[in-house]
C-alpha positions as a printed Julia matrix, in Angstrom:
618×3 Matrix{Float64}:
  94.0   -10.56  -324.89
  97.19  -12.51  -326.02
  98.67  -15.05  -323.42
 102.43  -15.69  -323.02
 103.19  -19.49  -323.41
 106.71  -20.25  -322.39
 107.17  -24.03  -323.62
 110.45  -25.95  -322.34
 111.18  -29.16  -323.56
 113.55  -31.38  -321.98
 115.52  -34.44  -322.49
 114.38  -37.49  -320.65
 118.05  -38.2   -318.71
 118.81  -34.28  -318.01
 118.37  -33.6   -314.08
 116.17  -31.14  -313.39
 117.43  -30.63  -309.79
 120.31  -28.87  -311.41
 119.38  -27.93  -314.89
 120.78  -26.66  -318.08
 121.39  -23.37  -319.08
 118.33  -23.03  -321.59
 116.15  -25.1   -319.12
 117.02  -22.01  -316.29
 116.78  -19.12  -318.5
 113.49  -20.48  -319.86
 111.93  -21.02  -316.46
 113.53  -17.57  -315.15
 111.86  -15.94  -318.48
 108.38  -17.39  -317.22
 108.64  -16.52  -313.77
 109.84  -13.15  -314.95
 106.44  -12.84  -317.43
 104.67  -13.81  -314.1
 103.05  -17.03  -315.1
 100.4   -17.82  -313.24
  99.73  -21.48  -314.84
 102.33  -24.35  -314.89
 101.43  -27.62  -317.01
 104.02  -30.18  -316.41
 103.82  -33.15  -318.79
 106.74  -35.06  -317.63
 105.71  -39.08  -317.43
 109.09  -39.72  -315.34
 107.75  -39.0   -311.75
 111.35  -38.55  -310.82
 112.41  -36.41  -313.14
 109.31  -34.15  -312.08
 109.46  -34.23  -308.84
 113.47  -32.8   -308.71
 112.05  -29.94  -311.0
 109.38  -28.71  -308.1
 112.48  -29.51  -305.88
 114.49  -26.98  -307.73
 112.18  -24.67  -307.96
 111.16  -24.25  -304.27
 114.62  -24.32  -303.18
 115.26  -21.37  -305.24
 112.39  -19.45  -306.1
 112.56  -20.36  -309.98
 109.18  -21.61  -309.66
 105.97  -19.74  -308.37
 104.6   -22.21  -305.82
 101.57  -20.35  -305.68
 100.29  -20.09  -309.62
  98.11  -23.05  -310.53
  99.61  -26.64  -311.69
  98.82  -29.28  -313.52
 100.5   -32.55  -313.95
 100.37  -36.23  -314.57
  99.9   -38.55  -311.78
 102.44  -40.21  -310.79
 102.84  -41.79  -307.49
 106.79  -41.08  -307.14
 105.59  -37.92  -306.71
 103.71  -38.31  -303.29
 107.02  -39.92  -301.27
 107.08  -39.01  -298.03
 110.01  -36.91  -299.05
 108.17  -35.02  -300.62
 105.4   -34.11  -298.63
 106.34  -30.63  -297.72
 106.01  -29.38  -301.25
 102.6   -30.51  -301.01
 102.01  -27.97  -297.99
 103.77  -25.3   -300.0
 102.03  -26.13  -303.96
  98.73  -26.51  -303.24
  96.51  -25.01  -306.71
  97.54  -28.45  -308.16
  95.82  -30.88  -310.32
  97.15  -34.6   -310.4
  95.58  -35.76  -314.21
  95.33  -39.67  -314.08
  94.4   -41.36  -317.4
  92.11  -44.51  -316.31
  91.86  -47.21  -320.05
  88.32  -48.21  -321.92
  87.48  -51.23  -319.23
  88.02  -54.64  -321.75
  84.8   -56.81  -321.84
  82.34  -53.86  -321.26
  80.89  -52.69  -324.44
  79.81  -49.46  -322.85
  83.05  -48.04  -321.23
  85.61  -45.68  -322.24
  88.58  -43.92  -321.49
  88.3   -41.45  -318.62
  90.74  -38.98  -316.48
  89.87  -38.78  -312.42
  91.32  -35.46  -311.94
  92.68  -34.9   -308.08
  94.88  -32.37  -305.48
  96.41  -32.16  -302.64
  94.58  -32.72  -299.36
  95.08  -29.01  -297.9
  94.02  -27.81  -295.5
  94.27  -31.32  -293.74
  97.63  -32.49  -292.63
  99.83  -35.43  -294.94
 100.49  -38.07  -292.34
 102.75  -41.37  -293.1
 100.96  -41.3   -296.43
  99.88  -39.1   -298.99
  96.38  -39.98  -299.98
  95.27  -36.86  -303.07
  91.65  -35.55  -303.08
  89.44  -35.77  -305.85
  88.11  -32.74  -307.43
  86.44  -33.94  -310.66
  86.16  -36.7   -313.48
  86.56  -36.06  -317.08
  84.4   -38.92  -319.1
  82.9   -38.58  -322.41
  83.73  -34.97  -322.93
  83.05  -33.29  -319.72
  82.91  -33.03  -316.38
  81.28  -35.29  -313.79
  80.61  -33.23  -311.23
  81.47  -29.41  -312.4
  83.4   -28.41  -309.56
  85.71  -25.62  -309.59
  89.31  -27.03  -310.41
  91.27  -24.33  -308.61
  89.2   -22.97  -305.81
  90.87  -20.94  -303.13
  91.92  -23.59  -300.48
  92.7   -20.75  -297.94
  89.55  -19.16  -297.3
  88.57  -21.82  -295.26
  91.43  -23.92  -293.23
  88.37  -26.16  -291.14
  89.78  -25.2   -288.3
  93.17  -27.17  -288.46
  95.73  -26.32  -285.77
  98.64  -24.69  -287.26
 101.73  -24.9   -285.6
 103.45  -20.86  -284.29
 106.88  -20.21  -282.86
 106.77  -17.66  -280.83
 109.61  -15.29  -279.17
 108.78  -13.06  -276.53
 109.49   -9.57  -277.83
 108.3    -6.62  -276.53
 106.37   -5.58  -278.24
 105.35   -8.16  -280.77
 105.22  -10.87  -278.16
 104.67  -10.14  -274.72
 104.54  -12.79  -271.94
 102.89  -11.97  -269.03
 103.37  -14.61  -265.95
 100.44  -14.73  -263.15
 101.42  -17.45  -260.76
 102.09  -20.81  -262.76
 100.3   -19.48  -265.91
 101.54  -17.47  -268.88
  99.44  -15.06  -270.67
 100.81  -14.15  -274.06
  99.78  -11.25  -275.75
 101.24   -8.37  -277.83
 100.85   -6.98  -281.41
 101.58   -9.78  -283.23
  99.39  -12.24  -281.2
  96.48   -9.81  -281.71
  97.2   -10.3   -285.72
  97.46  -14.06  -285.11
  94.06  -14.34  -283.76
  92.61  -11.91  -286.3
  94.01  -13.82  -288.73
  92.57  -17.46  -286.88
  89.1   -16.23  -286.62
  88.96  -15.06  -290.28
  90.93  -18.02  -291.91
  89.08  -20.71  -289.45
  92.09  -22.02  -287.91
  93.94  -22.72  -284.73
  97.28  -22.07  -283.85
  99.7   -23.99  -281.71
 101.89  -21.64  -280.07
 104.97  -23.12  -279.31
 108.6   -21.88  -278.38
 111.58  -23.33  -279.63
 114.51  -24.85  -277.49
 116.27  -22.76  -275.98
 114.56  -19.7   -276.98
 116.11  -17.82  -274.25
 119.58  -18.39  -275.32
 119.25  -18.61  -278.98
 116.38  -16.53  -279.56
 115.99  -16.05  -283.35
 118.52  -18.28  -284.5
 121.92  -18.76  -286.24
 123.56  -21.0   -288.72
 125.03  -23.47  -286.99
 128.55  -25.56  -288.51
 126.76  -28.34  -289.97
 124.24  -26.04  -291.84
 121.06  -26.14  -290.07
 119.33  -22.95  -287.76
 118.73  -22.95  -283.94
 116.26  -20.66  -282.51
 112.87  -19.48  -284.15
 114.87  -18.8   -288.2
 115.51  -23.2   -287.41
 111.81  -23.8   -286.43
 110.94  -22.18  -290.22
 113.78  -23.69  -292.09
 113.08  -27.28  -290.82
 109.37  -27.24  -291.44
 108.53  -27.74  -288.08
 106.16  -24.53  -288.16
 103.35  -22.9   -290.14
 103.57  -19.0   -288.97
 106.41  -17.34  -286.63
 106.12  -14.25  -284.41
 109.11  -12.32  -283.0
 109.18   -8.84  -284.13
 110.97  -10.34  -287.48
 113.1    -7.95  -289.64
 111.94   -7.11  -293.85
 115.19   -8.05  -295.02
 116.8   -10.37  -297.43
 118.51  -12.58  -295.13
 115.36  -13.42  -293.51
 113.26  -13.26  -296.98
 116.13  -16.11  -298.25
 115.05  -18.23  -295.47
 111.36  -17.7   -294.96
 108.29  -15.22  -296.19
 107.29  -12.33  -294.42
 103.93  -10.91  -294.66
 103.8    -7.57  -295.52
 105.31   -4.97  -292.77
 102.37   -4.17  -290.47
 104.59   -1.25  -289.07
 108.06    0.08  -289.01
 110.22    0.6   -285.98
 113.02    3.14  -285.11
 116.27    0.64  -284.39
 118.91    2.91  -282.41
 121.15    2.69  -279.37
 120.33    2.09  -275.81
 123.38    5.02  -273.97
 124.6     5.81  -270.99
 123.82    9.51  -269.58
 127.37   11.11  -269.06
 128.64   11.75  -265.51
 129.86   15.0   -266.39
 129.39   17.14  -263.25
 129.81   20.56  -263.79
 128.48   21.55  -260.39
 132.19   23.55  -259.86
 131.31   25.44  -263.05
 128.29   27.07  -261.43
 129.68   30.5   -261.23
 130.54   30.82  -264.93
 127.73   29.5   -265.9
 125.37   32.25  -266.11
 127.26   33.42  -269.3
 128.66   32.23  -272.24
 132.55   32.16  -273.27
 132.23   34.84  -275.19
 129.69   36.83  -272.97
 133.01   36.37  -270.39
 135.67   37.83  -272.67
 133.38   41.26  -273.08
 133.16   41.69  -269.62
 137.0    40.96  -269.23
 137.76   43.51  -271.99
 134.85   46.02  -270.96
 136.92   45.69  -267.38
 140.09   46.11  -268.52
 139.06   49.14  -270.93
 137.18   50.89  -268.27
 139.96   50.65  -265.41
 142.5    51.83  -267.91
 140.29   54.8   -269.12
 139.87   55.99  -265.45
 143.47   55.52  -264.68
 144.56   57.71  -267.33
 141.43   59.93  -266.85
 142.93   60.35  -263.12
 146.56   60.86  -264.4
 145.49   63.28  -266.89
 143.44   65.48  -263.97
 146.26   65.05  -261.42
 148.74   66.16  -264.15
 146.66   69.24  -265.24
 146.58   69.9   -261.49
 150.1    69.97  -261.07
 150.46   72.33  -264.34
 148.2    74.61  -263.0
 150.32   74.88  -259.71
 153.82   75.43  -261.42
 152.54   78.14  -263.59
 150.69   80.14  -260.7
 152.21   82.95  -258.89
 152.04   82.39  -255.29
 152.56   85.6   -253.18
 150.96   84.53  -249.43
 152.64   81.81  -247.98
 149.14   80.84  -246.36
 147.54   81.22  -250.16
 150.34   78.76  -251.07
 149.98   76.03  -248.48
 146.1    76.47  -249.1
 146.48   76.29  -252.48
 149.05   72.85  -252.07
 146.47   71.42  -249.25
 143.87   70.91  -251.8
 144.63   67.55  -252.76
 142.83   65.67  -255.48
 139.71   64.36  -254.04
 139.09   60.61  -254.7
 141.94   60.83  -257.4
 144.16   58.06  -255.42
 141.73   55.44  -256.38
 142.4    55.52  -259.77
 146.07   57.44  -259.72
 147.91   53.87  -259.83
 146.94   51.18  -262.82
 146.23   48.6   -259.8
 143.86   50.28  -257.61
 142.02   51.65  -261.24
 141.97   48.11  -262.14
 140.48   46.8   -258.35
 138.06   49.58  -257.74
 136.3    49.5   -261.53
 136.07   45.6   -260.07
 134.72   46.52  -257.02
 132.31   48.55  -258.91
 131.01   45.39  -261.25
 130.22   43.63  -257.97
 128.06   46.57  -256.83
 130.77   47.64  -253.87
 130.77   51.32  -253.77
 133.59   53.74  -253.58
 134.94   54.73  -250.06
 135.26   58.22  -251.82
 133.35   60.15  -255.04
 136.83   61.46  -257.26
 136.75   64.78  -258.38
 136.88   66.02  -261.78
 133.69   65.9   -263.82
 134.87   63.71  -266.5
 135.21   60.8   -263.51
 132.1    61.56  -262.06
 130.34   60.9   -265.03
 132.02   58.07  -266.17
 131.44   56.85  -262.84
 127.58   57.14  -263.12
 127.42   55.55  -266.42
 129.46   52.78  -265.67
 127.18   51.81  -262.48
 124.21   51.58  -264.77
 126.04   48.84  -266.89
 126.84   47.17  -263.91
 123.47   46.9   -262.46
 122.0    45.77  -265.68
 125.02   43.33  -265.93
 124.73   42.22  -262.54
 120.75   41.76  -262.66
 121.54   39.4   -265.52
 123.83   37.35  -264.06
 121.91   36.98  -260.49
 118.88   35.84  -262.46
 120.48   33.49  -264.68
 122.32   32.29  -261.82
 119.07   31.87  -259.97
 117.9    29.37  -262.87
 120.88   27.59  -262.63
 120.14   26.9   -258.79
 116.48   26.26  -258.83
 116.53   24.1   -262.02
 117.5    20.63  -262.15
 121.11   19.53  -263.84
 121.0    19.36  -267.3
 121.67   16.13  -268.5
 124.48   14.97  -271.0
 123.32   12.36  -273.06
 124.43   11.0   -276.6
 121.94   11.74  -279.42
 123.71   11.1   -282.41
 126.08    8.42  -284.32
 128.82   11.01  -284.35
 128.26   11.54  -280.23
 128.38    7.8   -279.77
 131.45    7.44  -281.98
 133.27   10.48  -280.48
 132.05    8.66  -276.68
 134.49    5.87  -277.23
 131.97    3.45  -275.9
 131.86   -0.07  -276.98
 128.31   -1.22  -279.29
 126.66   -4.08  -279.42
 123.23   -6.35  -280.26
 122.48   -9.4   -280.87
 123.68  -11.56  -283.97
 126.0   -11.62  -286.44
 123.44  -10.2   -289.32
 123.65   -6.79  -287.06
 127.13   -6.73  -287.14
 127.91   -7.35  -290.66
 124.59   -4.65  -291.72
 126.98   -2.41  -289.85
 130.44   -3.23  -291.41
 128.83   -3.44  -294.8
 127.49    0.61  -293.65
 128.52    2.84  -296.86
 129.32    5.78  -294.65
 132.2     6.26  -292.21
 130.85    6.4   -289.05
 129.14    3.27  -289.41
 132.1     0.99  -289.98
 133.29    2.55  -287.27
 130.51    1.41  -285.26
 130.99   -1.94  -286.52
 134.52   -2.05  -286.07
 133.71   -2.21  -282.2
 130.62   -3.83  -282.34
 129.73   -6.63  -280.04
 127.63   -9.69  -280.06
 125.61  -10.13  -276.59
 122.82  -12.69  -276.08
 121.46  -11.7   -273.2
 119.85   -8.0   -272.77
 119.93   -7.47  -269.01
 123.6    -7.88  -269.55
 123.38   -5.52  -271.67
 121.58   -3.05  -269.99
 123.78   -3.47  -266.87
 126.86   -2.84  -268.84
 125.66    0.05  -270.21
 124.16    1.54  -266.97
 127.98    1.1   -266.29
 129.26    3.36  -268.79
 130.66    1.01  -271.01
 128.36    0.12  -273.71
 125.75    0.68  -276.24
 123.1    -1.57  -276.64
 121.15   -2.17  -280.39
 117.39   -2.62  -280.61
 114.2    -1.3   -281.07
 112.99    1.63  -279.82
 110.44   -0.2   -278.16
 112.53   -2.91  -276.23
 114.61   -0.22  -275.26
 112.22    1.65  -273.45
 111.39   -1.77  -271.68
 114.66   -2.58  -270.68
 115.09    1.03  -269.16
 112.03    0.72  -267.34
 113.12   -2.36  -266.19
 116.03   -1.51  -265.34
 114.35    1.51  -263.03
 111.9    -0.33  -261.29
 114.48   -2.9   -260.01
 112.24   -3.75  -256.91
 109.18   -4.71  -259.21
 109.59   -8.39  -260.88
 109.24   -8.23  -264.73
 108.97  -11.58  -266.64
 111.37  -11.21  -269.97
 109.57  -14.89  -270.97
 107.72  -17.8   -270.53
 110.55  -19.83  -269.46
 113.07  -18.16  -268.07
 112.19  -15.97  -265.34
 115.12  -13.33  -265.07
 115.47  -10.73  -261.94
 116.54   -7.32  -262.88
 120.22   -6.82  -261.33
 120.37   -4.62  -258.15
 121.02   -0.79  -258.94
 124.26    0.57  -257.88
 124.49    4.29  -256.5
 127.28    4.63  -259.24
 125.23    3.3   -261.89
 124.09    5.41  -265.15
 120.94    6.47  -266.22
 119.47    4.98  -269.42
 119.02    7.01  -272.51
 117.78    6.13  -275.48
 119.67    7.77  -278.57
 117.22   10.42  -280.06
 118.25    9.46  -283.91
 117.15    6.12  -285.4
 119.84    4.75  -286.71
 117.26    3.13  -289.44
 113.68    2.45  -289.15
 112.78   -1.25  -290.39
 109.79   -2.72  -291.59
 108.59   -5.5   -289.33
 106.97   -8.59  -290.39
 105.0   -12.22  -289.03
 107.14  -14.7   -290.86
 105.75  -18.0   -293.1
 107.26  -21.26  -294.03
 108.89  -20.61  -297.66
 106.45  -20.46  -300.12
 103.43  -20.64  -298.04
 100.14  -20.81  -299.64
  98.66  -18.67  -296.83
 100.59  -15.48  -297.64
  98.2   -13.94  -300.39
  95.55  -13.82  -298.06
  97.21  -13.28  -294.46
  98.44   -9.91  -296.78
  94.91   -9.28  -297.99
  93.99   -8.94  -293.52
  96.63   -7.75  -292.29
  96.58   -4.56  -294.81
  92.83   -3.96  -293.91
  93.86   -4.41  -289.78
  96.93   -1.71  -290.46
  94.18    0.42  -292.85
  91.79    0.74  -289.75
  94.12    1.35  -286.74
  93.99   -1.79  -285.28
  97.97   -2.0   -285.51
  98.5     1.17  -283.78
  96.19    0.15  -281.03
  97.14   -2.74  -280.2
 100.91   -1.7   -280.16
  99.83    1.44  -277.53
  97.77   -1.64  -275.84
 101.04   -3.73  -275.48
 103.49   -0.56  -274.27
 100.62    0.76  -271.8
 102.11   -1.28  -269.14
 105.27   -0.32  -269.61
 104.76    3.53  -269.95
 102.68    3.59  -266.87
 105.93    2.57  -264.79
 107.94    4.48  -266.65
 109.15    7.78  -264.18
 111.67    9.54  -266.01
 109.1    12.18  -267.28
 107.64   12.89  -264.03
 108.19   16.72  -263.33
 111.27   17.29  -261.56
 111.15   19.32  -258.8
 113.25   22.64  -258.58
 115.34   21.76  -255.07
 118.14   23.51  -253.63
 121.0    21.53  -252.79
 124.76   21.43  -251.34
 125.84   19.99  -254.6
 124.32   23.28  -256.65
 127.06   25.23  -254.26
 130.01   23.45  -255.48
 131.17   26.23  -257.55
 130.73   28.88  -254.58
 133.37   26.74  -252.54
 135.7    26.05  -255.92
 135.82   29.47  -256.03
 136.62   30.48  -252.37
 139.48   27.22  -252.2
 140.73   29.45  -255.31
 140.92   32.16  -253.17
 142.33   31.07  -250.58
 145.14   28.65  -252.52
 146.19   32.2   -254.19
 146.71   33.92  -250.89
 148.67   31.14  -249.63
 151.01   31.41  -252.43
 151.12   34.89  -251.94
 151.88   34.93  -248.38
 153.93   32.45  -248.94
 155.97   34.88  -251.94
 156.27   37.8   -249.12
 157.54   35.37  -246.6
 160.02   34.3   -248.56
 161.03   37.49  -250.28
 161.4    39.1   -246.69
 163.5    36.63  -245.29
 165.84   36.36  -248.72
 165.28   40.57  -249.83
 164.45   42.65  -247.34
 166.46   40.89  -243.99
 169.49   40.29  -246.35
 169.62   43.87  -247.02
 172.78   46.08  -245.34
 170.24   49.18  -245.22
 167.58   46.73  -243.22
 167.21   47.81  -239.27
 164.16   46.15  -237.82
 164.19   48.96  -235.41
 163.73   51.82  -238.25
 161.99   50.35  -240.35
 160.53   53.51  -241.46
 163.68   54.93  -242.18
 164.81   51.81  -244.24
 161.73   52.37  -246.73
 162.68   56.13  -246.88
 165.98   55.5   -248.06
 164.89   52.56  -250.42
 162.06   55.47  -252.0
């Protein structure tokens, strides 16, 4: 099988901290090609040991293929001991001359490593693996063997940020007990790598969580505990992107979570709707126009009847005076319900709220039309009542925000924590979210959060996850609930006027989540290797259920609702009768005044004839 060999050559005064063009491109071409074997023959210690710089500042080299290069003790300053923690398949080749005076000695090489697992201290002191005298190894030992099968047990040092539900710190009395998904993989990971970790938090963890750049160029927060070198492994429910990839390695995601928006449920009250509820808009304007149809077809039914009445009457001969006043005393029967457009219109009304007439019209075309008008309003009528009856007995439907478009449209004011968050938002390739990070927010602390947007005023971004706790939270005001190990936070009093919490149905994305290493750690490959089998077998999934258990069990917003009658259900009943009675006022108030400006004003007006004043005005 034929082996790439990528050979550089460099001059002896070119600085390999900042190399030339064909020095880059050649050591991007190898990393590219994936070598897995470095042999750097570079007799200035110096000069070597600002190439390794280079290429662990920016990735040129891999820190994890094998090495091997000449000794040199300018290599081991204490400077430079972190690359030693990061390059650790390395063999240190130190040429030892033919002893003079001894007849019997030769030239050797005492081939050596790095001390990992075991911690540098003030001085490096290498390890050796083998010695290469008279053509072969002393003692045959493997030159490369895996260093990170086996860590004897050293204490590694692990930030930590409590974050449900990756970290979760539970406080009994003056003791913390921290558990959670991520310290479940942590001590899978201990117990099959033989090592023990040092949880720590960093200062200030409360306040600066995770960590920004700060003006002189360094990291706060849990990102600053990595970037320093101070720790080994961090946990904190850490993002798969490339601004933390740049500053750290992740292991591989162990899950993915739903990120979305922590809403307020509208205060919408449409309690004085009640009465139109039953039906929709357009199920209204059918019954309108099926009202206004029918009372016009009876009015001109009526008109037509009375007309052909009247017909009948003028062409008759009438020879008995008695026949004739007879014949004229047979009035119409019912016909003066419908013989004027108003009444038509009020009595078909009166009919669609099942009020019968004070009188069955004659004529047979009425009568039926009558009867088959009923029967639609019984069946309208039983629909409505039972609709309305759901309306009643159920409980208020709530008006929440689902969607980016619904919170966009809400006008409410987003927000999260960091600056990455807002910039992944204004850097958004679709419209709606710019917009969302043209009012987006920075807030540190998330019961801030959570009370502003139980206020109406805000939109909180996070997890799904953390959501749910800080709703629950939120909820069960009168039950203490630790947000961390050293700042013990009391959930704000609930106001009567305050909103419900709703998390937004649609993730706004779902991101892979990671346990973060120092750059280039050597214990990547196989923290990958254990944490894919603990994902493969459900362990992830359990432990994350384990770690929200708590949580869901206090959770009360999906407990069943009971169907109550209440005063606030009969809102629309008295909108509608203060409807009633506003428009009689303003009528009364129309025939006052049209009495005392019309009718008094009138020459013909005697208050003591008053039928005689309407006789002359017919």
């Amino acid at each position: 099988m034929p082996v790439t060999i990528v050979m550089t050559v460099v001059e002896e005064y070119e600085d390999l901290l900042s190399p030339n063009f064909d020095t880059l491109e050649s050591l991007r071409q190898a990393r590219k090609d994936g070598c897995n074997v470095y042999v750097i023959l570079l007799a200035n210690g110096l000069q070597a040991s600002r190439l390794l710089r280079f290429g662990d500042r920016h990735r040129i080299l891999d820190t994890r293929a094998k090495y091997i290069m000449l000794h040199d003790f300018r290599l081991f300053h204490s400077e430079l001991h972190y690359l030693w923690k990061r390059i650790v398949n390395v063999v240190f080749l130190r040429y030892h001359k033919k002893v003079l005076g001894l007849a019997k000695s030769k030239a050797w090489f005492d081939l050596s490593t790095v001390p990992f697992p075991n911690p540098i201290k003030a001085i490096f002191v290498s390890r050796r693996v083998d010695i290469w005298r008279n053509g072969r190894f002393h003692y045959n030992r493997p030159l490369f063997a895996d260093k990170t099968k086996n860590l004897n047990e050293e204490v590694l040092n692990v930030v930590y940020l409590d974050h449900v539900p990756s970290v979760v710190v539970m406080k009994n009395n003056d003791t913390n007990k921290i558990g959670g998904v991520e310290i479940e993989i942590l001590h899978t990971l201990a117990e099959k790598m033989n090592f023990k970790p040092n949880l720590y938090q960093s200062m200030n963890a409360e306040y600066h969580k995770w960590g920004q750049k700060q003006a002189n160029g360094s990291f706060s927060g849990l990102i600053g505990e990595m970037v320093s070198g101070k720790a080994d492994m961090a946990l904190g429910n850490l993002q798969y992107t490339p601004y933390h990839l740049e500053l750290m390695d992740l292991s591989i995601p162990y899950t993915s979570q739903c990120w979305t928006f922590l809403t307020p449920e509208a205060l919408t009250d449409n309690s004085w709707k009640t009465l139109i509820l039953p039906f929709k808009l357009y199920m209204w304007i059918a019954v309108l126009l099926v009202l206004l149809i029918t009372g016009a077809i009876f009015y001109g039914l009526a008109r037509y009847y009375m007309n052909l009445l009247q017909y009948q009457s003028d062409q008759s001969v009438i020879t008995d005076k008695n026949q004739e006043e007879d014949y004229f005393g047979e009035k119409p029967v019912g016909m003066y319900l419908f013989g004027e457009v108003i009444n038509s219109i009020l009595y078909t009304y009166g009919m669609l709220l099942v009020v019968s007439l004070p009188k069955l019209p004659s004529g047979w075309a009425i009568r039926l039309l009558t009867g088959w008008y009923w029967l639609y309003c019984i069946l309208l009528v039983v629909s409505y009542r039972a609709s309305m009856t759901a309306i009643l007995a159920n409980p208020v439907p709530r008006v929440t925000i689902d969607t980016l478009k619904e919170l966009v449209d809400s006008k409410v004011t987003c927000g999260g924590w960091g600056t990455e968050t807002k910039h992944f938002f204004e850097e958004s390739l679709d419209e709606i979210g710019q917009k969302i990070g043209e009012r987006f927010e920075m807030i540190d602390d998330p019961d801030e959060a959570a009370t502003k947007v139980a206020q109406g005023v805000y939109a909180y971004y996070e997890n799904k996850y953390f959501l749910k706790y800080l709703s629950v939270k939120r909820k069960n005001s009168n039950i203490r609930m630790e947000n961390n190990s050293t700042n013990t936070s009391s959930v704000s009093v609930k106001l009567a006027s305050d909103r419900e919490l709703h998390i937004m149905t649609d993730c706004v994305v779902n991101i892979p989540i990671s346990i973060g290493f120092h750059k280039n750690s050597p214990l990547k490959p196989l923290a990958d290797v254990y944490m894919r089998r603990t994902v493969e077998v459900g362990l992830v999934e359990k432990w994350l259920n384990d770690a929200m258990y708590p949580i869901r069990a206090l959770d009360s917003s999906d407990d069943e609702v009971k169907a109550l009658m209440n005063l606030k259900k009969l809102y629309g009943a008295f909108i509608a009768l203060a409807i009633g009675y506003f428009l009689s006022l303003i009528c009364l108030f129309g025939e006052l005044i049209y009495w005392n400006c019309v009718v008094k004003k009138d020459p013909r007006f005697d208050k003591y004839a008053m039928d005689l004043y309407y006789m002359k005005k017919k």
